[in-house]
C-alpha distance (Angstrom), angle and dihedral (degrees) to the residues before:
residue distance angle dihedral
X1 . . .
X2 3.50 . .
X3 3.98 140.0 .
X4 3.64 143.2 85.0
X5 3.39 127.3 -82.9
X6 3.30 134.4 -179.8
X7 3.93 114.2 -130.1
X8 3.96 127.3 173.5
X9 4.06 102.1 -154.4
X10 3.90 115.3 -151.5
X11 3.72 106.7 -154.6
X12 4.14 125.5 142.1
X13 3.90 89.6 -168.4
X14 4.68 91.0 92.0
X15 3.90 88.9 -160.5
X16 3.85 103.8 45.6
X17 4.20 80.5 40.2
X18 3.91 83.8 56.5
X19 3.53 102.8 49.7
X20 3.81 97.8 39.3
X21 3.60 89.9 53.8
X22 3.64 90.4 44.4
X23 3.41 91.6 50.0
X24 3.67 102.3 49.8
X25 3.63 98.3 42.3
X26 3.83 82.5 56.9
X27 4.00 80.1 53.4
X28 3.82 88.4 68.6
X29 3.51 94.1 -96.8
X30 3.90 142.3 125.6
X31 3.85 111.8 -114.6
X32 3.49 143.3 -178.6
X33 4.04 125.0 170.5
X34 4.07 127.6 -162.3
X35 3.35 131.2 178.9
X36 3.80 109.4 -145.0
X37 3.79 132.1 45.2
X38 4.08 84.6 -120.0
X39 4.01 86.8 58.3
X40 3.87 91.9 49.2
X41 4.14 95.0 45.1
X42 4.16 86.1 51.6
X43 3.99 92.4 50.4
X44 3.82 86.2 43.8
X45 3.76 94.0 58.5
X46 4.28 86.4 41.6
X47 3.87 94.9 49.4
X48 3.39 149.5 -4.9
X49 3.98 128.2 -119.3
X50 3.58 129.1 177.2
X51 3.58 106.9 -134.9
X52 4.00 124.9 37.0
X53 4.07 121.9 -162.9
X54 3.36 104.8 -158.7
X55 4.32 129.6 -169.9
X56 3.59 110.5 -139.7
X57 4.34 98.6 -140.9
X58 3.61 101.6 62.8
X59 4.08 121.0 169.1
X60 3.86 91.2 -127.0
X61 4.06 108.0 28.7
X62 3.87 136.1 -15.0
X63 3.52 130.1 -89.2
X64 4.06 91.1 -122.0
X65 4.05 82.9 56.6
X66 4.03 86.6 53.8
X67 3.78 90.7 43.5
X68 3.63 93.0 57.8
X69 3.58 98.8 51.1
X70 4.05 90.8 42.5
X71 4.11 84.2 56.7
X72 3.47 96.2 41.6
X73 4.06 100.8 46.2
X74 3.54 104.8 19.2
X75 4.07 140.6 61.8
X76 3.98 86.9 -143.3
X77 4.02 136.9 128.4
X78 3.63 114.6 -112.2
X79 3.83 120.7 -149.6
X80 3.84 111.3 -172.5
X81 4.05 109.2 -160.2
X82 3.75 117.3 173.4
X83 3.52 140.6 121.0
X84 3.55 98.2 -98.1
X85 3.89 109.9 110.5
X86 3.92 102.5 165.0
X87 3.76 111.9 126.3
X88 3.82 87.2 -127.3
X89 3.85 90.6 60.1
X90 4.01 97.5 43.0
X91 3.98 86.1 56.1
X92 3.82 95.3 42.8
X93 3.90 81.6 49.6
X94 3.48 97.9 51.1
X95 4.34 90.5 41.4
X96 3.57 79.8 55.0
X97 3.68 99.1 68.1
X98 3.69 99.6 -86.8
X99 3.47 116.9 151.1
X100 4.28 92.5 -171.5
X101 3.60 127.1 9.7
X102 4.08 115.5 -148.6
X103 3.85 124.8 -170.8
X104 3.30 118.9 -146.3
X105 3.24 140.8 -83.5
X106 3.88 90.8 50.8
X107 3.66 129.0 172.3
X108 3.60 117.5 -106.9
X109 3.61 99.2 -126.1
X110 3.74 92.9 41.4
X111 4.14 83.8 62.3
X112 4.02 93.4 42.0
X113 3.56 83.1 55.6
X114 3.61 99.6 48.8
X115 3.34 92.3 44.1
X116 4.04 95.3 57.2
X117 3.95 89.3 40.8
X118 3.72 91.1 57.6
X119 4.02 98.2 43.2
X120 3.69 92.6 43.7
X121 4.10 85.4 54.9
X122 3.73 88.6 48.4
X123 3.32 97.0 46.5
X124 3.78 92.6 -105.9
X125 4.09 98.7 136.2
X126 4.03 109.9 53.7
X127 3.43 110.6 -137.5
X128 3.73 117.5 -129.4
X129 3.82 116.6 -116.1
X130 4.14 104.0 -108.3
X131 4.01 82.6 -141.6
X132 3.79 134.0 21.0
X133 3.90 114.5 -117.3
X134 3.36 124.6 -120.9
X135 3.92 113.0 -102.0
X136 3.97 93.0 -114.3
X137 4.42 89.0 52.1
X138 3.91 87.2 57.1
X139 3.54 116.8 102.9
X140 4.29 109.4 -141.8
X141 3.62 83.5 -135.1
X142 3.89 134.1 139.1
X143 3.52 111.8 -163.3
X144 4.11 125.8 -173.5
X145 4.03 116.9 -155.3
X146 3.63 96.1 -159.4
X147 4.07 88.9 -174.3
X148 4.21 89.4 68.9
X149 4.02 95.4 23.7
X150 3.66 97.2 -119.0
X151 3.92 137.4 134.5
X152 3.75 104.6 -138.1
X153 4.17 113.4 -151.1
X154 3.91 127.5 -134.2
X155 3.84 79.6 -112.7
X156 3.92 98.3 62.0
X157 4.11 97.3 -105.6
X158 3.69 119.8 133.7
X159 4.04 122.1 -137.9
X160 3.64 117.9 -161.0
X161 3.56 112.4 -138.7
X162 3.82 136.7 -147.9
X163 3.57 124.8 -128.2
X164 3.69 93.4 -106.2
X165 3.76 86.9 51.3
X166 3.69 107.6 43.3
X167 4.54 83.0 51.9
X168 4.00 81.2 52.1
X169 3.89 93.1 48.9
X170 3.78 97.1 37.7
X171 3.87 83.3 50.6
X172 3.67 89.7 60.2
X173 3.99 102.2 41.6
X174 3.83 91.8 57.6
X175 3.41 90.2 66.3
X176 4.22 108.8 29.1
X177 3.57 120.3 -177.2
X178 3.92 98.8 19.1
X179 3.96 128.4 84.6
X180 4.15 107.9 -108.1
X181 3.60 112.3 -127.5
X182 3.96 116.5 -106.7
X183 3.46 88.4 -121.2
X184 3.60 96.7 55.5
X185 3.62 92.2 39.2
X186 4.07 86.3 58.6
X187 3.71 95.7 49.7
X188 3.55 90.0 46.7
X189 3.51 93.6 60.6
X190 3.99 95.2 38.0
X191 3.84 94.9 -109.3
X192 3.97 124.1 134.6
X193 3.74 117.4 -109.5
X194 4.07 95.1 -135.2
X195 3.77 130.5 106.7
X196 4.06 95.0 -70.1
X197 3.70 91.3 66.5
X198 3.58 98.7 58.3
């Protein structure tokens, strides 16, 4: 199955981090690895991926912790991959948030492929249009899927948004067609409305 996706990996071991990024960029895909759960909540505020791999054991927090929040703030795929095997943790992995639960080791490709399966269900991997519409067939709409944080375009392409972004946009939609107040705008967005947000 091919496409790119763009995956943050959450692993505290530096050389399986390495090679799994390694290997899935080599997959076609767009990858980024951290080792801590303080790592992972700094590129979350920078970017915005669609599908997160996440250790359980981490030196600063557990994966099931990272899971949670994913679930409860995001529209992403969740990929648990750790060496914990017990029934007990696969099904607090999966009450967690996870959408799959790996055991390591795990085969490269068998990951790449996960990871393609589940953002192509999610609507991770945008699909290009077999033919281009005619101008007149295209709708000049803008439309935002909160559910997978992206800005869809009249044209059909999807934009992956950043936290930051998708408060900005979801600011915006609630009240189409009318200019949001600065004020409201700044709240929105959890900024103070003195002199050092001008």
């Amino acid at each position: 199955m091919n496409g790119k996706v763009k995956v943050i990996l959450v692993e505290d071991d530096l050389d399986l981090r390495e090679s799994l990024v390694e290997c899935l960029i080599l997959a076609g895909h767009e990858a980024l690895g951290v080792g801590s759960a303080l790592e992972f909540y700094r590129e979350l505020a920078r970017s915005s991926f669609s599908i997160a791999v996440v250790d359980v054991g981490l030196p600063d927090d557990c994966g099931f912790e990272l899971a949670k929040y994913l679930r409860k703030n995001t529209g992403m795929g969740i990929i648990m991959l750790t060496a914990r095997d017990s029934v007990e943790d696969r099904v607090h992995g999966y009450d967690s948030g996870a959408d799959l639960y790996m055991v390591k080791p795990v085969d490269s490709r068998e990951l790449s492929s996960a990871i393609s399966s589940l953002a192509l269900r999610l609507g991770g991997i945008a699909a290009p249009p077999e033919e281009e519409p005619a101008p007149e067939e295209v709708p000049n709409v803008w439309q935002l899927i909160k559910q997978q944080w992206y800005l869809l375009t009249p044209m059909g392409a999807a934009i992956l948004l950043t936290a930051k972004e998708m408060e900005f946009m979801q600011c915006l939609a609630e009240q189409p067609g009318t200019a949001v107040p600065r004020e409201t705008m700044l709240a929105a967005l959890g900024y103070r409305d003195d002199e050092y947000a001008s």
